[in-house]
C-alpha atoms as an extended CHARMM CRD file, in Angstrom:
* protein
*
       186  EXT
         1         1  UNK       CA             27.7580000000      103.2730000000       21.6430000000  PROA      1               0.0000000000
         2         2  UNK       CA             25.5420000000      105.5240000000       19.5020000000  PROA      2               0.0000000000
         3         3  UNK       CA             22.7580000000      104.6150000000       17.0480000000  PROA      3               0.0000000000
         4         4  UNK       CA             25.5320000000      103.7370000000       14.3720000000  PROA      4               0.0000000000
         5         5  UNK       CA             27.0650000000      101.0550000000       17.1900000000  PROA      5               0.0000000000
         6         6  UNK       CA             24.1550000000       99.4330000000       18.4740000000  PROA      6               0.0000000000
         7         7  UNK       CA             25.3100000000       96.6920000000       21.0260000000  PROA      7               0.0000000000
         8         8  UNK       CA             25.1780000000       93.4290000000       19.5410000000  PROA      8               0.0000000000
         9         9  UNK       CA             22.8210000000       91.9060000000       22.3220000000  PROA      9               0.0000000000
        10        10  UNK       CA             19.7350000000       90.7360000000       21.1600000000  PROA      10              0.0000000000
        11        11  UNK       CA             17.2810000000       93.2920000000       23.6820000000  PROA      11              0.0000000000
        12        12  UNK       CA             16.2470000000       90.5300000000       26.1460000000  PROA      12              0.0000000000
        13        13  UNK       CA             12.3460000000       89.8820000000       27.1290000000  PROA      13              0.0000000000
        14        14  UNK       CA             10.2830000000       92.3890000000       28.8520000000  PROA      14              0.0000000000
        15        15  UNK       CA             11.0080000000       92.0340000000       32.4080000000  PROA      15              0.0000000000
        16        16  UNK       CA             11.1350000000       94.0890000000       35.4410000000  PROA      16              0.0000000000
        17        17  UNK       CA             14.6120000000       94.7480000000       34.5290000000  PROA      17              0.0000000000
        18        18  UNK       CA             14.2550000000       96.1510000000       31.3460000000  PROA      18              0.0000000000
        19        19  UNK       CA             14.0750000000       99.8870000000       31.3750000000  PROA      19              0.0000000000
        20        20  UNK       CA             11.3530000000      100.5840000000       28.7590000000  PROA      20              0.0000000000
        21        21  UNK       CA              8.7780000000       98.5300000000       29.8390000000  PROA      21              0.0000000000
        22        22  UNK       CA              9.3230000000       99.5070000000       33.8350000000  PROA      22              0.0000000000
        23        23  UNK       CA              6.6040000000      101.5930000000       34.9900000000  PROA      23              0.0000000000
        24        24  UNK       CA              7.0110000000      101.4530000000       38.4910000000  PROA      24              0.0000000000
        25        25  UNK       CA             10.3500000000      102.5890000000       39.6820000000  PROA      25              0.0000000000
        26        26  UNK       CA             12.1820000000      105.6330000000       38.3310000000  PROA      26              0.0000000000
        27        27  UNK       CA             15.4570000000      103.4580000000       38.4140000000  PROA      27              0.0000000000
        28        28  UNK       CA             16.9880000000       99.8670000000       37.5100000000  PROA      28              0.0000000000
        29        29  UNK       CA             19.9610000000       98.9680000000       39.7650000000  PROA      29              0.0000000000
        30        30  UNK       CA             23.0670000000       96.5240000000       39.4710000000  PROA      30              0.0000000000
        31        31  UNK       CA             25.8400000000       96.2190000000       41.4720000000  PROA      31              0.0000000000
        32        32  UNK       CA             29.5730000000       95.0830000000       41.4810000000  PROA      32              0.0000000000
        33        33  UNK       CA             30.2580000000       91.8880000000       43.2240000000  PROA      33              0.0000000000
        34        34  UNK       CA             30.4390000000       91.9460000000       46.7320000000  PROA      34              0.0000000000
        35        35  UNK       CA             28.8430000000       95.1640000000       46.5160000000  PROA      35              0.0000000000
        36        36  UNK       CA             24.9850000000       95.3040000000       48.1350000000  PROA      36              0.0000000000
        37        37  UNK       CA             22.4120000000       97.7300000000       45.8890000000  PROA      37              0.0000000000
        38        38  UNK       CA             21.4180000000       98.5800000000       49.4020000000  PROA      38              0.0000000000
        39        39  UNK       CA             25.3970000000       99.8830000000       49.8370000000  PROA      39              0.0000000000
        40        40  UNK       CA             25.0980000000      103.8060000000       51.1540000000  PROA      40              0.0000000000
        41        41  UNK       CA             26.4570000000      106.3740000000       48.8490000000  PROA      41              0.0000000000
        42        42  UNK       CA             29.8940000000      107.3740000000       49.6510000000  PROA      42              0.0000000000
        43        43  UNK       CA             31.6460000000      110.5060000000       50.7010000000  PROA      43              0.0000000000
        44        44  UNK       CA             33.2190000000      111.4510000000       46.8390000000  PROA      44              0.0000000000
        45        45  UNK       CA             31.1370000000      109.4210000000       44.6390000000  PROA      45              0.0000000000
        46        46  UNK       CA             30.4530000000      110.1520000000       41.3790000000  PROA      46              0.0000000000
        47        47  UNK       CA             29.0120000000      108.6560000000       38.4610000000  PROA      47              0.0000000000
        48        48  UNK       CA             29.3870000000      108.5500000000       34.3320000000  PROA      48              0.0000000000
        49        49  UNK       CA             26.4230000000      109.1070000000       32.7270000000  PROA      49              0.0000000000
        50        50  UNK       CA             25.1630000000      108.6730000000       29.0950000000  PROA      50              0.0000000000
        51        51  UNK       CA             22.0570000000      109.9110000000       27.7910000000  PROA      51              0.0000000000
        52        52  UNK       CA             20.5810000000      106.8940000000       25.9820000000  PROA      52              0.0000000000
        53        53  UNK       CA             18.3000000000      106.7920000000       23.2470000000  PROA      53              0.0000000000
        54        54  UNK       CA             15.2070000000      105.3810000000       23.9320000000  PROA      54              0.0000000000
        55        55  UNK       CA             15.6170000000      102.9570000000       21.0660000000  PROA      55              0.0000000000
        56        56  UNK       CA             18.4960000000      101.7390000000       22.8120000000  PROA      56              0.0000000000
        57        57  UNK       CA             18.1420000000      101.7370000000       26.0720000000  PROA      57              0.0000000000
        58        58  UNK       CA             16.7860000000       97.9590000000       26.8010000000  PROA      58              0.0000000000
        59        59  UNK       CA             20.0580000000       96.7890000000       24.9220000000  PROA      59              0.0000000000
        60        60  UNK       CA             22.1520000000       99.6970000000       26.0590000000  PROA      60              0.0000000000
        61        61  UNK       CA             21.5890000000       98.6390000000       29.7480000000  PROA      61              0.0000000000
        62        62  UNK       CA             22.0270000000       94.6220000000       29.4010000000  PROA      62              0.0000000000
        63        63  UNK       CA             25.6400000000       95.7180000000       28.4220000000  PROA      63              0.0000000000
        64        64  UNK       CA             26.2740000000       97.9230000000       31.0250000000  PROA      64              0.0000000000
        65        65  UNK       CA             24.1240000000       95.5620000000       33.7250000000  PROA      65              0.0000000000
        66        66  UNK       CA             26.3720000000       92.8570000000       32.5360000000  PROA      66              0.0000000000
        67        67  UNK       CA             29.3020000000       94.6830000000       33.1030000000  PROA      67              0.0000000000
        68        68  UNK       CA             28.8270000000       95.7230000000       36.6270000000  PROA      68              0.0000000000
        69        69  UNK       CA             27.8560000000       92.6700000000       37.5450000000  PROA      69              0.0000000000
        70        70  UNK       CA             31.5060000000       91.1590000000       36.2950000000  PROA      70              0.0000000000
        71        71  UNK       CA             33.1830000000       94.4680000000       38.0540000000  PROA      71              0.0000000000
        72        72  UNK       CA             34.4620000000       96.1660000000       35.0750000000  PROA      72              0.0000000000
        73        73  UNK       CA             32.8650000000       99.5380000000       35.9270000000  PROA      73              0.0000000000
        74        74  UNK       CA             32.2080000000      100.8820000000       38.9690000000  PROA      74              0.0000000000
        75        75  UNK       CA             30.4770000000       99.6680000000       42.2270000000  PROA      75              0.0000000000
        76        76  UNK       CA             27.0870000000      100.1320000000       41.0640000000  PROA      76              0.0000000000
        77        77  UNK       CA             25.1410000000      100.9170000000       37.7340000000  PROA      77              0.0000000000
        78        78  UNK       CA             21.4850000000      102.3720000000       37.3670000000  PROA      78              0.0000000000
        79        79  UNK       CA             18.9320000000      102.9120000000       34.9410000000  PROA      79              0.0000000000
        80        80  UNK       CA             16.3990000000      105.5250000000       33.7340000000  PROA      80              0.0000000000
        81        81  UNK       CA             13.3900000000      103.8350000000       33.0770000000  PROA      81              0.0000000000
        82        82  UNK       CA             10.0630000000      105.1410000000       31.8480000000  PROA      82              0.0000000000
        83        83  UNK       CA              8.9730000000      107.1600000000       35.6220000000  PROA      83              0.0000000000
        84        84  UNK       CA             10.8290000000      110.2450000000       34.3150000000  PROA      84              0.0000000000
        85        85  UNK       CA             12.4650000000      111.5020000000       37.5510000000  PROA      85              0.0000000000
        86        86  UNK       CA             13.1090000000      115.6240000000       35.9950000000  PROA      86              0.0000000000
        87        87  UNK       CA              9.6910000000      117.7910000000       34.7900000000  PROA      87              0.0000000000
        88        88  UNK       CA             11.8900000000      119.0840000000       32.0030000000  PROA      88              0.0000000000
        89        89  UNK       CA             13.8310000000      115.6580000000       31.1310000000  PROA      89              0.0000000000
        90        90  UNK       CA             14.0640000000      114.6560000000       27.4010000000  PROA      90              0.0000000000
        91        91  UNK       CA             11.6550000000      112.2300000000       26.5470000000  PROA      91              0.0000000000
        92        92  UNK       CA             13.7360000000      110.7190000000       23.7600000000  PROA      92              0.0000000000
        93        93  UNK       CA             16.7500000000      109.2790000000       26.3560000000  PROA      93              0.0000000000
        94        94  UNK       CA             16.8360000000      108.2080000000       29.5030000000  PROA      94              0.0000000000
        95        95  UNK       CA             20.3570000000      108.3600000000       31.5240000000  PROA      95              0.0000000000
        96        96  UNK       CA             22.3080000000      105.0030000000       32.5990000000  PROA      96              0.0000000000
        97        97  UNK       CA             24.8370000000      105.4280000000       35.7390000000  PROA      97              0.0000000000
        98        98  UNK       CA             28.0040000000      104.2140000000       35.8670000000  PROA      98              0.0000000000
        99        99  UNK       CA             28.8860000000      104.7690000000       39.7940000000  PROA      99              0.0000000000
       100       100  UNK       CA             32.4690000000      105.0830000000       41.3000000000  PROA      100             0.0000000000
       101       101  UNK       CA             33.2740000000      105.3840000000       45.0330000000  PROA      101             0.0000000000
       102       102  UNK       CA             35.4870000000      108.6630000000       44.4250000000  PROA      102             0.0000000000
       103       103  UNK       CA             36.0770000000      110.8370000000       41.6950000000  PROA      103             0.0000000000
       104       104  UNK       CA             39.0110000000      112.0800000000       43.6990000000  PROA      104             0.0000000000
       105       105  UNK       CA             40.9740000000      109.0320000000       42.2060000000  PROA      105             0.0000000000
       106       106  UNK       CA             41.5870000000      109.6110000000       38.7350000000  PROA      106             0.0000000000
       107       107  UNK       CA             43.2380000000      106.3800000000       38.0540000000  PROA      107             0.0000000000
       108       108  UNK       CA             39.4300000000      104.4990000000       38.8080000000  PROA      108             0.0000000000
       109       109  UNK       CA             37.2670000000      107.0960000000       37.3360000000  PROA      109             0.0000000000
       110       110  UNK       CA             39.6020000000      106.6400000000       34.2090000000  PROA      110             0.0000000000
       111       111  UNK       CA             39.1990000000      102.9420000000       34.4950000000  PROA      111             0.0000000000
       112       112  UNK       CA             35.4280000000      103.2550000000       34.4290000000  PROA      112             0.0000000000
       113       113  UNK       CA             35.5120000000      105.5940000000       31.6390000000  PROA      113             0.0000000000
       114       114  UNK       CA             38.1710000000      103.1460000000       29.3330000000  PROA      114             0.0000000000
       115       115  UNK       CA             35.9310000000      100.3490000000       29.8830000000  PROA      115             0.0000000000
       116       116  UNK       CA             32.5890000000      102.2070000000       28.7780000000  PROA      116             0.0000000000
       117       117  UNK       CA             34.5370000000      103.0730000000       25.6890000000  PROA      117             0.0000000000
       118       118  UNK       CA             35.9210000000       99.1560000000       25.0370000000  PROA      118             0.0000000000
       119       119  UNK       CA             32.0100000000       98.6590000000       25.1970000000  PROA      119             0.0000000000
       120       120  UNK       CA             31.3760000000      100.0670000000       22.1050000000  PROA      120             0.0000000000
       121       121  UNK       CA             30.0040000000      103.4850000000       23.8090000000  PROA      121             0.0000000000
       122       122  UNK       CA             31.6160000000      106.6240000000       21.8370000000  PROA      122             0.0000000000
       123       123  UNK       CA             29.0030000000      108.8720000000       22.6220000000  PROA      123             0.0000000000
       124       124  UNK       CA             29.6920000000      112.0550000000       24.9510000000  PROA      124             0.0000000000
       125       125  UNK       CA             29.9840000000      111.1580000000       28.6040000000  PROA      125             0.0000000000
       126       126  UNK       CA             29.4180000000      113.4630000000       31.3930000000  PROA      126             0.0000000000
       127       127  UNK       CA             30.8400000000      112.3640000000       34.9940000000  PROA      127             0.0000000000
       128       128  UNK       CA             29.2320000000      114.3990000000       37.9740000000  PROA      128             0.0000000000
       129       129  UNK       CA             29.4550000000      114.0170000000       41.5380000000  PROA      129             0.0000000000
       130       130  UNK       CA             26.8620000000      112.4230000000       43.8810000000  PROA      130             0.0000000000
       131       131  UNK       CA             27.3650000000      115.8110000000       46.2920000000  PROA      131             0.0000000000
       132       132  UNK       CA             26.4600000000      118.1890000000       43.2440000000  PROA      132             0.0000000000
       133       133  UNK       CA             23.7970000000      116.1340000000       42.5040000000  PROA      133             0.0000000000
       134       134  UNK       CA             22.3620000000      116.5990000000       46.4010000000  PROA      134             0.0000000000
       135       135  UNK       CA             22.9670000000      119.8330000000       45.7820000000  PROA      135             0.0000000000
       136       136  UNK       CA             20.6400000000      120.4510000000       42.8980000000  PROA      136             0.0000000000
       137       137  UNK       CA             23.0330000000      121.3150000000       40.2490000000  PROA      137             0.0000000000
       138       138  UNK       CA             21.9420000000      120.0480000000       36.9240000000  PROA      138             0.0000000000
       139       139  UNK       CA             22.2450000000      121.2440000000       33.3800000000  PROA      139             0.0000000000
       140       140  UNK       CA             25.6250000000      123.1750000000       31.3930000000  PROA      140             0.0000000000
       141       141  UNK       CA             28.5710000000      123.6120000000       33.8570000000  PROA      141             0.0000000000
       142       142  UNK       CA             27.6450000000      120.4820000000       36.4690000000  PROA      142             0.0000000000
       143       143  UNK       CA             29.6770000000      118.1810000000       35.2930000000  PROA      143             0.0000000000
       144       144  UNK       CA             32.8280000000      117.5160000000       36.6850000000  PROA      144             0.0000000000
       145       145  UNK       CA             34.0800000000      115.4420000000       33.7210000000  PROA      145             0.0000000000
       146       146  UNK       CA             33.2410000000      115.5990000000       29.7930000000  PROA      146             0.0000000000
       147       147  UNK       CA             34.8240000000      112.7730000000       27.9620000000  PROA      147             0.0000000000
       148       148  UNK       CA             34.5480000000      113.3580000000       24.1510000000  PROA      148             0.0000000000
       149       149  UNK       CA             37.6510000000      111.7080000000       23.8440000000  PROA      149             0.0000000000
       150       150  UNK       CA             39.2630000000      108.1250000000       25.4150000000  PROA      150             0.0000000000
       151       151  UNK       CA             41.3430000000      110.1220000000       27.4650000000  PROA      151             0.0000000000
       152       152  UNK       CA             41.0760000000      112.3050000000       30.0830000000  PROA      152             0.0000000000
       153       153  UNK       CA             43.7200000000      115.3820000000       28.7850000000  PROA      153             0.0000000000
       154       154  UNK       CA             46.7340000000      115.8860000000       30.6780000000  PROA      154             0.0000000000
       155       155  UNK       CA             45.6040000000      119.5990000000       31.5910000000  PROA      155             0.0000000000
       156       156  UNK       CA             42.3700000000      118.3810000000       32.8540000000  PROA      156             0.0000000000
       157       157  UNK       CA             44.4620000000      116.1920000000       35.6150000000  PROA      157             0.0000000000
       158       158  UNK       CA             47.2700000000      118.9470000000       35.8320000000  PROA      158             0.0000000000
       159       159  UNK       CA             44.3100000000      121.4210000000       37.2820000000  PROA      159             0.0000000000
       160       160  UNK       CA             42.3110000000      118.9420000000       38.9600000000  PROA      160             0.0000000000
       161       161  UNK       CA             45.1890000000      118.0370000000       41.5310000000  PROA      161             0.0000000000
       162       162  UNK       CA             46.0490000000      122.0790000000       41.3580000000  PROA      162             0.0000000000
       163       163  UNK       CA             42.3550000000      122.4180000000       42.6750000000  PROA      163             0.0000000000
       164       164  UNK       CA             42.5010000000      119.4650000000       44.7440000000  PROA      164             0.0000000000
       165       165  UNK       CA             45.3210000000      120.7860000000       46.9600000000  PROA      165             0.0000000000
       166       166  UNK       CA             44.4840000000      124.3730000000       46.7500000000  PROA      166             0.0000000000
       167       167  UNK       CA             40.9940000000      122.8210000000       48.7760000000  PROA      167             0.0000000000
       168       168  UNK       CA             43.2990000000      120.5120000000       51.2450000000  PROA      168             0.0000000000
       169       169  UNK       CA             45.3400000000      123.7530000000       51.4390000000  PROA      169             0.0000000000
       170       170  UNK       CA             42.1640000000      125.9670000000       52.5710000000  PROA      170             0.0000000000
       171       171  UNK       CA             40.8960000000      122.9710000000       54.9400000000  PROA      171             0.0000000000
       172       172  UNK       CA             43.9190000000      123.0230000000       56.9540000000  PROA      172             0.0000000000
       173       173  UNK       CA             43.5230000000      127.1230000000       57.4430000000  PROA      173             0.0000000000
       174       174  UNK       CA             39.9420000000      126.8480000000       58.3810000000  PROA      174             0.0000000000
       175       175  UNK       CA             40.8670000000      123.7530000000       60.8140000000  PROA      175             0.0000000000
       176       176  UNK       CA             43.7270000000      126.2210000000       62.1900000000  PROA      176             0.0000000000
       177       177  UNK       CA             41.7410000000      129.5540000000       62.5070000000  PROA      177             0.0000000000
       178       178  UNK       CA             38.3400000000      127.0350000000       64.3530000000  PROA      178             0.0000000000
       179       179  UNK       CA             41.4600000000      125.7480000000       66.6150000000  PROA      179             0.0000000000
       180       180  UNK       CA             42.8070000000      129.0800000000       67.5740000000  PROA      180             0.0000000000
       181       181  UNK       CA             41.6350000000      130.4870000000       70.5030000000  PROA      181             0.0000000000
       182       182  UNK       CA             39.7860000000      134.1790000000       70.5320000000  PROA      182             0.0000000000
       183       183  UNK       CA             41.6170000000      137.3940000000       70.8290000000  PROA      183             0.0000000000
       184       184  UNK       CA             39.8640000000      138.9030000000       74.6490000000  PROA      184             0.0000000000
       185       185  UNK       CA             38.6910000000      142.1400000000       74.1880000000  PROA      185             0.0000000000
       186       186  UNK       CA             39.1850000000      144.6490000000       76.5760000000  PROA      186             0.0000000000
């Protein structure tokens, strides 16, 4: 969805649950059914997110609330509302969410991503992890995924499961030199 491909929901009243008129939370949550917004984050969670415009936003996020709530993204879905949560955020978008439980499993955070698009939402999405995002990274380079296309490219996979056992692989030899008992000394 981009300013040319508005979504074709009328913006609904303002509520507490529409983002530009919410001034007391940073965040609007929904969640996938059978899924609790209380639900802890998981291990390898991760999240698509899109960088709405302002203009959009109240429409942008009845789509994507909508969605979640009929489980055709990921667990859970949030927000930006009008609290901006970053000193040196753009004030002209605000980011909605799209969560999935692990970004280890292509086939779902592919799923999420294919449904965005089927949306109507062709603007670029990034898809970072919840554990970068604990660790501060932000900005150019923290992103684990850029779609600018449907697809996620063959490539892209091919090095992501090269990376993904060369980590399992280095795991196991830490596990076996913490096992291992200590050389004496004499």
């Amino acid at each position: 969805m981009n300013a040319k491909t508005a979504p074709s929901a009328q913006p609904e009243a303002p509520t507490s649950t529409t983002p530009s008129r919410e001034t007391t939370k940073p965040w609007l949550w929904a969640a996938a059914p059978d899924t609790p917004l209380t639900e802890d984050d998981h291990p390898f969670s991760g999240a698509w997110i899109w960088f709405t415009p302002l203009s959009l936003l109240d429409a942008s996020w009845t789509t994507i609330h909508a969605a979640t709530q009929d489980g055709l993204l990921g667990y859970r879905s949030k927000a930006g509302t009008l609290i901006s949560t970053r000193p040196k955020s753009d004030d002209t978008r605000r980011p909605i969410c799209v969560y999935t439980r692990d970004w280890r499993d292509i086939d779902d955070v592919q799923r999420a991503l294919t449904n965005l698009r089927t949306l109507g939402i062709v603007d670029v999405l990034l898809y970072k992890t919840d554990s970068d995002t604990r660790r501060g990274r932000y900005g150019t380079g923290a992103s684990t995924f850029v779609a600018l296309k449907l697809v996620i490219p063959k490539r892209t996979r091919e090095a992501l499961e090269h990376h993904h056992a060369a980590r399992a692989q280095a795991r196991r030899a830490a596990a076996v030199r913490r096992k291992a008992p200590a050389a004496k000394r004499t």
